[in-house]
Backbone bond lengths (Angstrom), bond angles and torsions (degrees), N, CA, C in turn:
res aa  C-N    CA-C-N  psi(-1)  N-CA   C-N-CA  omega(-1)  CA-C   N-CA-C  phi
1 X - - - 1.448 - - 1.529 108.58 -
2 X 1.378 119.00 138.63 1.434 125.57 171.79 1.067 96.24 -85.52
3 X 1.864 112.39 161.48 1.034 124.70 -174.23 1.750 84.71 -130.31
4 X 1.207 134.84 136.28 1.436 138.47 137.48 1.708 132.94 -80.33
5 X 1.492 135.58 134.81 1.161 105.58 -154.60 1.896 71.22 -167.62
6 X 1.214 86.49 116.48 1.649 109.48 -174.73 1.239 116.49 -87.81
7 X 1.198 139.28 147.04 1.903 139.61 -130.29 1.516 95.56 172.45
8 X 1.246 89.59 94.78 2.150 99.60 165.91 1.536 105.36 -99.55
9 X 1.476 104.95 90.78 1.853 102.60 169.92 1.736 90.27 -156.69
10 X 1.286 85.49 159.40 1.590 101.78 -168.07 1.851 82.66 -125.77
11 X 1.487 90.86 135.68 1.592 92.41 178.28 1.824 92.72 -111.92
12 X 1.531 95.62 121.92 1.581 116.58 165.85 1.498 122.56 -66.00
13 X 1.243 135.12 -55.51 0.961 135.11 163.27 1.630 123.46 -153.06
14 X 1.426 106.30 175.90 1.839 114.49 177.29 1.678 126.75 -93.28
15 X 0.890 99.37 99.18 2.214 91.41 176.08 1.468 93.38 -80.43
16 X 1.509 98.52 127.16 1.632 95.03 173.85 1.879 80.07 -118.84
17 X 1.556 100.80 141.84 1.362 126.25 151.71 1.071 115.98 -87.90
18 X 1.243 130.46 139.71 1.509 128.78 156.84 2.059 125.74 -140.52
19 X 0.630 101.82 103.79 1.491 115.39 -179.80 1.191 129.60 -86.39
20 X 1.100 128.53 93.27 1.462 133.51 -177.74 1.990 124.76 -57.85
21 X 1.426 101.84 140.14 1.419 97.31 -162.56 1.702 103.22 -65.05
22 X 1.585 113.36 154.71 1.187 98.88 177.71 1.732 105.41 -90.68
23 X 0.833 113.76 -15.37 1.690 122.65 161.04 1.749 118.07 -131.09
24 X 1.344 132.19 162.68 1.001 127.20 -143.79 1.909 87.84 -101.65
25 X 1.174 88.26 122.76 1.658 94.10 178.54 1.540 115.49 -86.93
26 X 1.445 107.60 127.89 1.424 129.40 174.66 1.741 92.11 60.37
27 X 1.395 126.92 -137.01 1.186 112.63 -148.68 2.128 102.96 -111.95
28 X 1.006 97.67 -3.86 1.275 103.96 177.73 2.179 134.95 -153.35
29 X 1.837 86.63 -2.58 1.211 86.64 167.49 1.698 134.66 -99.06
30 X 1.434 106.56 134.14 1.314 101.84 -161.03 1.544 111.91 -121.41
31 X 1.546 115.38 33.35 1.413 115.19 173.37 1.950 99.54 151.50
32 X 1.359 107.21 173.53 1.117 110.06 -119.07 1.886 81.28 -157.81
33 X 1.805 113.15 135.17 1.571 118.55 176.97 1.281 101.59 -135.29
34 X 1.065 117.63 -170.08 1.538 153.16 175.64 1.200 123.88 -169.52
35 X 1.253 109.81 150.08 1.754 113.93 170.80 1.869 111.23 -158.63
36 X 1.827 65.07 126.50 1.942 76.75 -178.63 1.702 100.62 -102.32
37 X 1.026 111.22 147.68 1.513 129.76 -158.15 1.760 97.53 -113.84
38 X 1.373 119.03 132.12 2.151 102.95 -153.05 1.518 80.01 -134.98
39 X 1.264 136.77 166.54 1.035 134.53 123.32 1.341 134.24 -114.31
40 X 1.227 108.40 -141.87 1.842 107.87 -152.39 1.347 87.96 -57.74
41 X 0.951 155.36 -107.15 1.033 150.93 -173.36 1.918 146.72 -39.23
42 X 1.709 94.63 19.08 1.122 105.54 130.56 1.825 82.81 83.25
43 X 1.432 111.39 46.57 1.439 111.84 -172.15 1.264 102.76 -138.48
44 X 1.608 134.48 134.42 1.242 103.37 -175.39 1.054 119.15 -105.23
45 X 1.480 120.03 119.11 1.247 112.24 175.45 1.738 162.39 -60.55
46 X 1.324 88.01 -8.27 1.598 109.25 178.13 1.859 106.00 172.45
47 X 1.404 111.73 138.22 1.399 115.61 -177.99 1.341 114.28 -113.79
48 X 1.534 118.68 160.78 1.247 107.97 -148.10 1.512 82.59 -132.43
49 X 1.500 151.29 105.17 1.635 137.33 -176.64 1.772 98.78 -132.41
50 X 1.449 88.60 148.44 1.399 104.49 177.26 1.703 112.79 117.81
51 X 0.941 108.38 17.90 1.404 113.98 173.63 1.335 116.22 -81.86
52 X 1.217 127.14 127.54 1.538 129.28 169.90 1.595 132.72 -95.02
53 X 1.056 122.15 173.11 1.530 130.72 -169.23 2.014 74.96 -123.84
54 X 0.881 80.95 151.28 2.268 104.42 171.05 1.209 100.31 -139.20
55 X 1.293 112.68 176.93 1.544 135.86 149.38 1.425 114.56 -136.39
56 X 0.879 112.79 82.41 1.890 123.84 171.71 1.394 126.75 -93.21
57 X 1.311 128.05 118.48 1.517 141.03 163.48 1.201 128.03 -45.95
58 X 1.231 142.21 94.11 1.250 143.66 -177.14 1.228 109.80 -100.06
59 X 1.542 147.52 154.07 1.206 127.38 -159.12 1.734 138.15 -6.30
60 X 1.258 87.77 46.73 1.917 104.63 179.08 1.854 83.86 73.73
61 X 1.113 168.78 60.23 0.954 153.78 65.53 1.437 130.74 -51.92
62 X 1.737 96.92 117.28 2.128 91.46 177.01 1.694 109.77 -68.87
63 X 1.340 97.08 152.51 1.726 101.32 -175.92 1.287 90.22 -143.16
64 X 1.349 127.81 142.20 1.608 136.56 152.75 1.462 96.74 -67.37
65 X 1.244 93.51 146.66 2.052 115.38 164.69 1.787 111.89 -135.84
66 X 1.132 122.38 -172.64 0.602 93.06 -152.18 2.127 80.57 -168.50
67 X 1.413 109.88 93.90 1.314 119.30 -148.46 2.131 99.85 -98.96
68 X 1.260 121.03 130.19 1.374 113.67 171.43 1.794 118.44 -64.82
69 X 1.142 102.32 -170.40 1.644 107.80 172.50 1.137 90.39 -59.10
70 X 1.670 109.18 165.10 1.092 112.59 174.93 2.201 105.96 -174.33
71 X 1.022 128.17 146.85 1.355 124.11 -166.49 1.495 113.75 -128.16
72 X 1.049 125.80 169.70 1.963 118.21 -175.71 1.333 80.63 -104.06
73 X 1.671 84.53 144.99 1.978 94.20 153.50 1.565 94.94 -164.08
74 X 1.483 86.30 112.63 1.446 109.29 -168.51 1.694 120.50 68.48
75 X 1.455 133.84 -104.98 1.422 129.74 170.70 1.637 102.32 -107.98
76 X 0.690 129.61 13.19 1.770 130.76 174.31 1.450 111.35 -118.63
77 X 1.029 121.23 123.14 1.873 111.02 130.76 1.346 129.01 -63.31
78 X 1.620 101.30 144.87 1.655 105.36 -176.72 1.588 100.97 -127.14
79 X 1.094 94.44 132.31 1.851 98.31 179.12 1.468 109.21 -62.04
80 X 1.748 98.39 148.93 1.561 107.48 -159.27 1.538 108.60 -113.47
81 X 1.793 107.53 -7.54 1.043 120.00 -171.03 1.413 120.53 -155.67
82 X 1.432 103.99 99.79 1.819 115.06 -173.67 0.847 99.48 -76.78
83 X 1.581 111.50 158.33 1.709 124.24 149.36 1.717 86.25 -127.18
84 X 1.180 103.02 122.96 1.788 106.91 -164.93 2.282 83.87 -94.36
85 X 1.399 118.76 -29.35 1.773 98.44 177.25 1.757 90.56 -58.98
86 X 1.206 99.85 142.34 1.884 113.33 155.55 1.500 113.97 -73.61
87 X 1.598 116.36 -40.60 1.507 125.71 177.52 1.506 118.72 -67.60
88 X 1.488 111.23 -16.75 1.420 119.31 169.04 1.305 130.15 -94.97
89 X 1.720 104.87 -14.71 1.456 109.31 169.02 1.500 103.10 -80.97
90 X 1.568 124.30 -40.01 1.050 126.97 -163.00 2.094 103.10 -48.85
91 X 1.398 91.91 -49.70 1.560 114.95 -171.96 1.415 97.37 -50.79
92 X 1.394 127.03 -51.47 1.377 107.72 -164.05 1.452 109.12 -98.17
93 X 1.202 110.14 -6.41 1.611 104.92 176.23 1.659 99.75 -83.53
94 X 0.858 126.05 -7.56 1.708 139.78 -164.22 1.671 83.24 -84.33
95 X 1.545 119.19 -68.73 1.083 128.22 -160.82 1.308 115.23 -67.84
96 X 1.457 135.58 -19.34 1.269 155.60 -178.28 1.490 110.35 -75.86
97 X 1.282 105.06 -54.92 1.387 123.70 -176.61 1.747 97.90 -68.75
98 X 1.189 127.53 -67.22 1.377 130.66 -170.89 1.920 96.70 -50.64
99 X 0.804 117.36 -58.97 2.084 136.27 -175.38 1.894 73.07 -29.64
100 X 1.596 101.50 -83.28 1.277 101.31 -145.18 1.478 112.02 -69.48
101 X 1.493 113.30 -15.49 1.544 109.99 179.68 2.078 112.60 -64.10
102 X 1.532 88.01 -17.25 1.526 94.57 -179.91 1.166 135.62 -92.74
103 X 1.720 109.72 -13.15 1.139 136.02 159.63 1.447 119.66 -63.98
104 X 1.579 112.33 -31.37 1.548 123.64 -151.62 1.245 99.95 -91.73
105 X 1.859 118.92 -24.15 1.399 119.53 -166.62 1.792 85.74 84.72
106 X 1.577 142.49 64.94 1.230 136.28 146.04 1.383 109.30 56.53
107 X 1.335 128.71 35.45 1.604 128.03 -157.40 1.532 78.97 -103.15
108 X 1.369 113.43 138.80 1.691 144.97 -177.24 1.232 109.82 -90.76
109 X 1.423 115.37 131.32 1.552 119.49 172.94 2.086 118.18 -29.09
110 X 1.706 113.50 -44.99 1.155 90.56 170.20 1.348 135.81 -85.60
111 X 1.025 112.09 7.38 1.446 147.74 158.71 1.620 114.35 -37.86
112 X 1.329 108.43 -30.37 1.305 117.26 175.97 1.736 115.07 -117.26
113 X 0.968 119.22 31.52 1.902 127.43 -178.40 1.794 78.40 -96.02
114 X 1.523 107.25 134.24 1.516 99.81 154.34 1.084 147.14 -45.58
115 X 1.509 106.53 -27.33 1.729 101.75 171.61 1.118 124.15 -79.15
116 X 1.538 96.81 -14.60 1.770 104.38 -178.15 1.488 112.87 -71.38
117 X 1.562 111.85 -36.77 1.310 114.45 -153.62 2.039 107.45 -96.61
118 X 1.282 102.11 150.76 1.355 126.73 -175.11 1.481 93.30 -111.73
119 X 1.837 97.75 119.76 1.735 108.90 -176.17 1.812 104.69 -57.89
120 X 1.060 115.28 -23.14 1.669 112.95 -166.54 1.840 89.54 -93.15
121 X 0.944 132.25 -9.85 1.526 118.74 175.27 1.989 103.48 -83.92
122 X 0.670 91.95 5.56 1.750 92.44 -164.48 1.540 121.27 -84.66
123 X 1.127 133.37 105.93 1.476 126.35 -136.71 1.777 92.03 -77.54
124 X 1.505 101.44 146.46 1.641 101.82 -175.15 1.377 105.50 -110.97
């Protein structure tokens, strides 16, 4: 059964947090967002956590990505949180990526392969 459940708010804008891992979790994640969703009045209306930073190889090039919530069910994760515009994911994964590239001191996806990396470069 659907439930309908009616909601008059206009959401003004996104605070995205983003926090970088202090070590690289499991085999490729290296930091970590949120986004609280506020409106006009500066309230927040619902938060969005569990977003990740990666480092994934695409034709033998490393690339950051940049993955939504997401939960196990069974051997997969299934995302827990769409943004069905493409131009709006682009925007906040844009903004995620830039957050944490500024946090890192501009450190580059291969920047994080172990051989590349120097334990004292590693943001704490």
């Amino acid at each position: 059964m659907n439930m309908k459940i009616t909601i008059v708010t206009q959401i003004e804008k996104a605070i995205i947090t983003v926090t970088p891992a202090k070590k690289k979790v499991g085999k490729d994640i290296i930091g970590f967002a949120e986004i609280n969703f506020v409106d006009n009045e500066d309230n927040i209306i619902f938060i969005a956590r569990g977003y990740t930073i990666k480092v994934k190889t695409f034709d033998f090039v490393p690339t950051f990505i940049v993955n939504a919530p997401a939960y196990k069910s069974g051997f997969k994760y299934r995302t827990s949180f769409v943004v069905e515009s493409k131009s709006l994911w682009r925007d906040i994964t844009k903004e995620i990526l830039a957050d944490f590239s500024e946090q890192t001191g501009g450190k580059q996806p291969e920047d994080y392969f172990a051989e590349n990396v120097n334990p004292s470069d590693i943001p704490q």
